[in-house]
N, C-alpha and C positions, 0 to 999 in steps of 0.2 A: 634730758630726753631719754638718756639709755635709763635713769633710774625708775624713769616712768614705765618704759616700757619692760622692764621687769618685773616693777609692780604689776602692769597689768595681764601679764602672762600669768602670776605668780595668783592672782584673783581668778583669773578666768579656771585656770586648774582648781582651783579649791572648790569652785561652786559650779561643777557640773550640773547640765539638766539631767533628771532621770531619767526623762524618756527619749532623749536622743543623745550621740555624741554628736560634740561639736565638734565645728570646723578650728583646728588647732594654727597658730601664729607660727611659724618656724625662725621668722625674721623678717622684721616689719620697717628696718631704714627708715626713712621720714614720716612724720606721723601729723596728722591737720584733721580739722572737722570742717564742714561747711554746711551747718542748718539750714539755711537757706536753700542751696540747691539738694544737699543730702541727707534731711532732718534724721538721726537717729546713728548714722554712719560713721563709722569711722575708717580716715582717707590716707592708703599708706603709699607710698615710694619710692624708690630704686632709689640708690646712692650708687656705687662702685658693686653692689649687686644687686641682683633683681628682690625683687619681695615673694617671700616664699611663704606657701599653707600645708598643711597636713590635714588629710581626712580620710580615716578609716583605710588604712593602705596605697593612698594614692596621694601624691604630691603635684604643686601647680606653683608655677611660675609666671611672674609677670610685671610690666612696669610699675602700673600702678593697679590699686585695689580698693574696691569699696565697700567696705565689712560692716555689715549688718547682722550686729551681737545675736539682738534678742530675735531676733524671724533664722537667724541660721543659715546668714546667704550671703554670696558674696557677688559683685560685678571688678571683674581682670581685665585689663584693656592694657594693650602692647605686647606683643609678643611671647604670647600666651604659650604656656607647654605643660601640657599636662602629664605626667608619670604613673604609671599604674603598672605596677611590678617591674617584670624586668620584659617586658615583650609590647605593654599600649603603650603609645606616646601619642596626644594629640597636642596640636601647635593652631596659632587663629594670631585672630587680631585683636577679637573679644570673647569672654566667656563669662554666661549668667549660674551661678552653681549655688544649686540648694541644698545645704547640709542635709534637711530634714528629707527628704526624696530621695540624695543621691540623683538631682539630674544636672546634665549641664548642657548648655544650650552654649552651642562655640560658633562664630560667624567672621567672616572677611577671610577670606585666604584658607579655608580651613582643611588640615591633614590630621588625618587619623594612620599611627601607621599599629599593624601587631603582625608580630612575625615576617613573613618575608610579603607581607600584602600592606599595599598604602593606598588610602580613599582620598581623596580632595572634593570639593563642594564648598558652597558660598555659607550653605547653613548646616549642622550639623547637631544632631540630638544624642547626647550619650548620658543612657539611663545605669548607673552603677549600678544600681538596686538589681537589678534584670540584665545586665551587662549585655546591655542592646544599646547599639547606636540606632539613627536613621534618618535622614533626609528627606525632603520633599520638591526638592527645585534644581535637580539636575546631576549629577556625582559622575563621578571614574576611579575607577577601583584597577590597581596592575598589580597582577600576583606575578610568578615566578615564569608564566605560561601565558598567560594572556589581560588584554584590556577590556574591561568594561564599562558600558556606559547605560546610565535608565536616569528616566528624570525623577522616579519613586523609590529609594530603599534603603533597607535594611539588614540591619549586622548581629549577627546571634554569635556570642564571643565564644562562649563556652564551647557548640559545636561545629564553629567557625563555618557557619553558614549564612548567605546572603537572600534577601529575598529582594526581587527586582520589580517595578509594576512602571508600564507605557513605554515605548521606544526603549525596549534594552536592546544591546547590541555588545555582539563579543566580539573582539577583533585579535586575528592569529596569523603569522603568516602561514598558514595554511589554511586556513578556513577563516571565515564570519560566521556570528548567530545574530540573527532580529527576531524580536518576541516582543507580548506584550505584556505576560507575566514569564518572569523564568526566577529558581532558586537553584542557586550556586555552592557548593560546598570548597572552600579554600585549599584544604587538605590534600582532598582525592580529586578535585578539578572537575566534579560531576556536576552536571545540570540536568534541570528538571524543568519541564516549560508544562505551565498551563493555559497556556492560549494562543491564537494563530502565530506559528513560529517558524522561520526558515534555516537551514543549518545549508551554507554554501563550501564545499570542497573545492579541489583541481577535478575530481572525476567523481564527483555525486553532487548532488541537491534535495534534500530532505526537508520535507511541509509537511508538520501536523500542528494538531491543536492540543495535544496531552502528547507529553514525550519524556524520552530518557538521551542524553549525551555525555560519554565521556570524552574530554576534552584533551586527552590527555595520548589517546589513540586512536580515536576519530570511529569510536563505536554506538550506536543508538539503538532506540527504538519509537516509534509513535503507536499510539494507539486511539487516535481518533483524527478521525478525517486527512490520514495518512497519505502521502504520495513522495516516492523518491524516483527520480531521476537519474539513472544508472547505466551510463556508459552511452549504449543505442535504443534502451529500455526504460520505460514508465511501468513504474510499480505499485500498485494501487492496490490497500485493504484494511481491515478494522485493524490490524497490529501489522507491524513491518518493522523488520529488524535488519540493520546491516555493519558488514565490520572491514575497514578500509584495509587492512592489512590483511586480510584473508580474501579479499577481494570478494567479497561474500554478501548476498543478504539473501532475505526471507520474510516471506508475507503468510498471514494467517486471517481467516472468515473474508468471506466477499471481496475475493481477488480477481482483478484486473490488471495484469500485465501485454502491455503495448509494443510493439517491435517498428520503433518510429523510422524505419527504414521499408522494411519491406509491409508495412500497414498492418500487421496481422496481432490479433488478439489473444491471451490467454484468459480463460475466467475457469477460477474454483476455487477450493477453502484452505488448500497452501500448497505454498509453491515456493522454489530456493532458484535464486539464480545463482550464476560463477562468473565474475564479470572477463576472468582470465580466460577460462576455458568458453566464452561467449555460448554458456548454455544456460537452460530452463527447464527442473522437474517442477510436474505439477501432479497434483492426485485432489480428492475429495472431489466429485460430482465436474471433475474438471474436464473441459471443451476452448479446442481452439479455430477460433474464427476467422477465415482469411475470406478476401475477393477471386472472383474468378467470372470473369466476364458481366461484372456488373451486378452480381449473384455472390451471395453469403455461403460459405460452406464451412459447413459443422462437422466438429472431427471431435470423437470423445473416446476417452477408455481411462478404464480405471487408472494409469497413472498415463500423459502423457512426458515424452524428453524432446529438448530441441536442443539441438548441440550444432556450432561451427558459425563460421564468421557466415554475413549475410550473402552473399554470394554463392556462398556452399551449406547453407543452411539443412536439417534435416531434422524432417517430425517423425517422431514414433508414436505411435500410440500402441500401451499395452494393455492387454485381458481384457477381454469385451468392446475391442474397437467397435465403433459404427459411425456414420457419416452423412450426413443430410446435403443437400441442394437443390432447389428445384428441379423434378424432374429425376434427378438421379438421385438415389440414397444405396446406400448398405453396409456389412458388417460380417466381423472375420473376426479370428483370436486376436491379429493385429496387423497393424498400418506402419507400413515405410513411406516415407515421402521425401524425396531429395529434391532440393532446387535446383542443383547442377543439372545434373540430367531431365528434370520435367518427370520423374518418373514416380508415381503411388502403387505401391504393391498393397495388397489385400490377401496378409499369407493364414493361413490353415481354416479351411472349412468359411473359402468367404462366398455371398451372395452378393450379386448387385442388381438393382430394381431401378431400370430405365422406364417411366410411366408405367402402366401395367406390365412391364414387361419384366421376367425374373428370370436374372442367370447366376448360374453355380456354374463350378470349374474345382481343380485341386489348386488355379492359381490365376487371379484376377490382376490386370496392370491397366492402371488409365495414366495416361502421356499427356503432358501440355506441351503446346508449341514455344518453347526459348525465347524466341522473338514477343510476340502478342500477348503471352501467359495464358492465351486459352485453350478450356479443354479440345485436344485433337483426334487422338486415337484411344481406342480399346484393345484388352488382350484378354481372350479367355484363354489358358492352358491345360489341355488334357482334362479329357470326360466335359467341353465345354456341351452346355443344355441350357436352353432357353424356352423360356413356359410361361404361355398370357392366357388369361381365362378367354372365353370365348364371350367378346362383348354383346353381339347382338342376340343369339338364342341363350346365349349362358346355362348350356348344358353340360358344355364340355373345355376341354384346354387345350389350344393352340402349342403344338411343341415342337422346336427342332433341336435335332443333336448331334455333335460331329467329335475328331479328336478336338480340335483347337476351332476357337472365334477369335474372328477381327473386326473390329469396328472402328468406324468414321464420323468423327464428331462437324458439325458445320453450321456456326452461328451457335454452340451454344447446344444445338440437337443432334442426337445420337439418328445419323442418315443412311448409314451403308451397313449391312451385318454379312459378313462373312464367314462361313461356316465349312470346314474343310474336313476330307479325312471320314470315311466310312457316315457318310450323314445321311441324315432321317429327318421325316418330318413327319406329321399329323395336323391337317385344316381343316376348319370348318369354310366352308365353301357355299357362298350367298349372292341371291341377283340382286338387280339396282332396287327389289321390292321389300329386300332383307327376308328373303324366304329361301330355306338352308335347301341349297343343289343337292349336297351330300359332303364328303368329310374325305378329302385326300392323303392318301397314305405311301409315303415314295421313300424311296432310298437310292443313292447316288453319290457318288466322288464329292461335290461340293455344292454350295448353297448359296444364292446372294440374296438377301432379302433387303428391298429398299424400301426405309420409312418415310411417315410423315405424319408428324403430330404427333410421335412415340408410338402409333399405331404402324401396321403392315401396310404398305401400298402396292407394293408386287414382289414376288418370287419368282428366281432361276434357278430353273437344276443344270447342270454340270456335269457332264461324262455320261452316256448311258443310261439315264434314270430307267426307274425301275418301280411301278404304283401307278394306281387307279383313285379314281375316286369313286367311292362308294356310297350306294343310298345310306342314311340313315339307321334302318330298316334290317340291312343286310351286314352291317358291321358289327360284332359282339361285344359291348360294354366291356371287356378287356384286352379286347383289341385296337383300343381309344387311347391306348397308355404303351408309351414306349418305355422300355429297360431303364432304371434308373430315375424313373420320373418321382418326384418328392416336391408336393407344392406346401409354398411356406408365407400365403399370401397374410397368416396372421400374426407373421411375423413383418408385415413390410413399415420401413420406416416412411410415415406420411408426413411430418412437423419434425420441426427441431428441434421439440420437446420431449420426441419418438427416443431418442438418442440416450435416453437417459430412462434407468430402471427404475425399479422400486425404493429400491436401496438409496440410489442417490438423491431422490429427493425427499427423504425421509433422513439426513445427514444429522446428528446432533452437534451441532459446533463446539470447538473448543468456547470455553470460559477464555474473557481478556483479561488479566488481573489491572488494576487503576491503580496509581500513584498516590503513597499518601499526602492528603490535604490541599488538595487541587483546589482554585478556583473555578467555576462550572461555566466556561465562557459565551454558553448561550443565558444566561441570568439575564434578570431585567437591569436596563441601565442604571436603577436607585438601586441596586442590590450592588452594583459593581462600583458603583458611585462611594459606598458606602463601604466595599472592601481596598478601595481607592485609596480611602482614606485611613484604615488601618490594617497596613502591609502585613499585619503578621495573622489577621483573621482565619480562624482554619477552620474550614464547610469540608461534611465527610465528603469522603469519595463516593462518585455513582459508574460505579462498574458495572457493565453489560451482564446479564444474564444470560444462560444458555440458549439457543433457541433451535427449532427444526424448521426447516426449510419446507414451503408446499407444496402437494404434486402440483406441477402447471396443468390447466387445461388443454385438454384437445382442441387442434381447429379443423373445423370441417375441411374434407376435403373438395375442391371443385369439381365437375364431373367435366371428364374431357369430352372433347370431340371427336366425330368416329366417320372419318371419311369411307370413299366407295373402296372397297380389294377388289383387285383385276388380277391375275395370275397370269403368265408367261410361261412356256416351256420352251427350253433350248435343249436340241440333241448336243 
């Protein structure tokens, strides 16, 4: 037997093929044929060691073995191990291996281990030629960091990357990933998901459908159909980036961040939160949207901050503040708004526009009531003036002006105006037939003017008044205008769209850059069907282009209603 099989080592080397090397004998123990079931075959056997093959750098071990000379193939069954340098080792129960290929198809029990990462799977495809493994019926892969499991993939030796397709799932104690495609790099512990993916923390959740994670410190990003979950906040927009140890993220184009405590919205084109300092900058065309008695109010400026825990919350809005609600709108250099106190400041050069009605001051405050949340009081401070056009002859402009205004909000409407401190008025003055008396012109200690429907319903003078009312006739188009009068009716914000300039809706967006070789998870089901099937298919990336934003349309404004004015005087 041994003489033989020296012979036939010693023939097989002599008569190489040329155009392939063969699979080499290292030690072949018992040796048998069986035509019948293995026409062509030659059937070798473990003794006191296993039976050994050499091929092109890699070595395999096994009980037995069925070598087929002339096709250049061999079938391994028992305890199969295969050697390839000094880092792969696969081990099975069977393994099919084609010289001429360089593939082997290894099954029952089967591990792949290289370096400090070991795969297991039922069936197992490791292509030498291409030093690609890959699977198709379920694997788990444990590196140094973490477990994975997909029921599709594949192993890229050289840059020790994995590509995963259906039910993959990363498991850490600190986190899980689920995806439906994701690729894994062994080395650097990064993944890459191309399709609806979840990444779960202690204190985030991250959902997109194109993304980056390092696994390694719990950093990412998504860049399509993006949303993370962040502390008391939803984070929403075409790219979002965030990093656990910095307590940090950041969103870019078409962001929506949610404050799932106090209800309230942010939207614009980026925006960074701090999940320690429980704050929010935003800029780019950016507006934050809260409730307030059933009613939406629009807060914008070129950048806003909200900073402090939700209890003590506070919004600024800076450079070109302005603010929409029904009813009430306007606009200052910038906006304070603390939640502790209820208190909205509107500091330098702010206007506010209660229905036709426009007040200036050097310092505007609206109060909500702590209990209810709804708006309560008004503060005009110092040079407060308030100016409505005159709705029914629309000749002239209703004005009154004092040091300071107080107003009284109820149900949502602005009801009591209070006016104090060296005040004036100018009225147009009309019967129940809307045909103008004449045009009153007073001055007096203080003023209470009670509305209704954002229009006048009556006036009080206070201390002394001191005016007439004068025909039409007899009063001189410059004496229709008190000190200080500046109407800025085309400036008044009518829509929530008012809120926003030129500038901002003419924004160019940043470019998102895309991952390379994505699969496009909106594709038709044969196209995915079909990359299903060969995991390592690579379709370019479809990376966003720039784009600009439209101006929104105008909406008509409704025309109010204009109850009867009756005037009162009090000594």
């Amino acid at each position: 037997m041994l003489l033989f099989l020296g012979f036939f080592q010693i023939g097989f080397s002599q008569k190489p093929e040329p155009e392939r090397k063969q699979i080499n004998i290292i030690y072949g123990a018992n040796f048998t044929k069986d035509e019948v079931q293995f026409p062509g075959a030659s059937i070798f056997s473990k003794d006191d060691r296993q039976v050994q093959f050499e091929h092109q750098g890699a070595d395999l071990w096994c009980d037995i073995a069925i070598y087929y000379q002339r096709e250049n193939r061999l079938r391994a069954i028992g305890n199969i191990r295969l050697q390839q340098g000094d880092s792969v080792q696969l081990t099975g129960g069977k393994v099919d291996y084609d010289g001429n290929t360089k593939l082997a198809k290894a099954y029952e029990r089967v591990t792949l281990k290289n370096n400090a990462m070991t795969l297991t799977t039922d069936t197992l495809y490791f292509d030498r030629e291409k030093q690609e493994s890959y699977y198709q019926d379920f694997g788990t892969i444990i590196d140094s960091s973490n477990t994975l499991t997909s029921e599709i993939g594949r192993y890229f030796m050289e840059i020790e990357k994995y590509q995963f397709l259906e039910d993959v799932h990363i498991q850490n104690p600190e986190y899980t990933v689920d995806s439906e495609q994701l690729d894994y790099y062994t080395s650097s512990k990064n993944a890459y998901m191309y399709g609806p993916s979840t990444i779960t923390g202690d204190t985030y959740k991250l959902y997109c459908e194109r993304g980056f994670y390092d696994t390694k410190i719990e950093s990412g990003y998504g860049i399509k159909n993006t949303r993370i979950d962040y502390n008391n906040r939803i984070i929403e927009g075409d790219s979002v980036f965030f990093d656990k140890a910095r307590e940090f993220a950041s969103a870019t184009n078409n962001i929506k961040v949610t404050d799932t405590i106090n209800q309230g919205i942010i939207r614009a084109h980026y925006a960074e939160v701090f999940k320690a300092k429980d704050s929010v900058f935003a800029t780019k065309r950016a507006v934050s949207v809260s409730l307030v008695e059933q009613d939406s109010l629009y807060m914008h400026g070129d950048t806003l901050m909200i900073t402090g825990k939700p209890e003590h919350r506070i919004l600024r809005a800076f450079r070109n503040a302005k603010f929409y609600k029904t009813n009430l709108s306007g606009k200052c250099d910038s906006i304070h708004s603390e939640q502790r106190t209820g208190v909205t400041q509107l500091i330098r050069n702010p206007i506010l526009w209660n229905g036709e009605n426009q007040m200036t001051g050097d310092s505007i405050h609206l109060i909500s009531n702590l209990k209810t949340e709804k708006l309560d009081s008004l503060k005009v401070l110092d040079n407060a003036f308030i100016i409505a056009q005159d709705t029914i002859g629309k000749v002239g402009f209703n004005q009154a002006k004092g040091k300071d205004l107080f107003g009284k909000f109820v149900d949502n409407e602005l009801k009591i105006i209070d006016l104090i401190k060296n005040t004036e008025v100018i009225y147009y003055m009309y019967n129940d037939d809307d045909e103008l008396l004449g045009i009153d012109k007073t001055i007096c200690s203080a003023i209470r003017i009670t509305m209704a429907n954002n229009d006048v319903e009556d006036l009080t003078f206070f201390t002394n008044p001191d005016g007439d009312i004068f025909p039409e006739k007899d009063l001189p188009e410059n004496s229709r205008i008190l000190k200080g009068f500046i109407w800025r009716g085309d400036e008044r914000i009518l829509t929530k769209d008012d809120i926003f300039d030129e500038d901002d809706n003419h924004i160019q967006l940043a470019i998102i850059k895309g991952i390379d070789n994505p699969i496009d998870i909106d594709a038709s089901e044969e196209e995915r069907d079909k990359n299903a099937n060969d995991p390592v298919n690579n379709i370019p990336s479809d990376q966003p282009e720039s784009r600009t934003t439209k101006a929104p349309k105008k909406i008509e404004k409704k025309p109010s209603l204009r109850p009867k004015v009756e005037k009162v005087k009090a000594n």
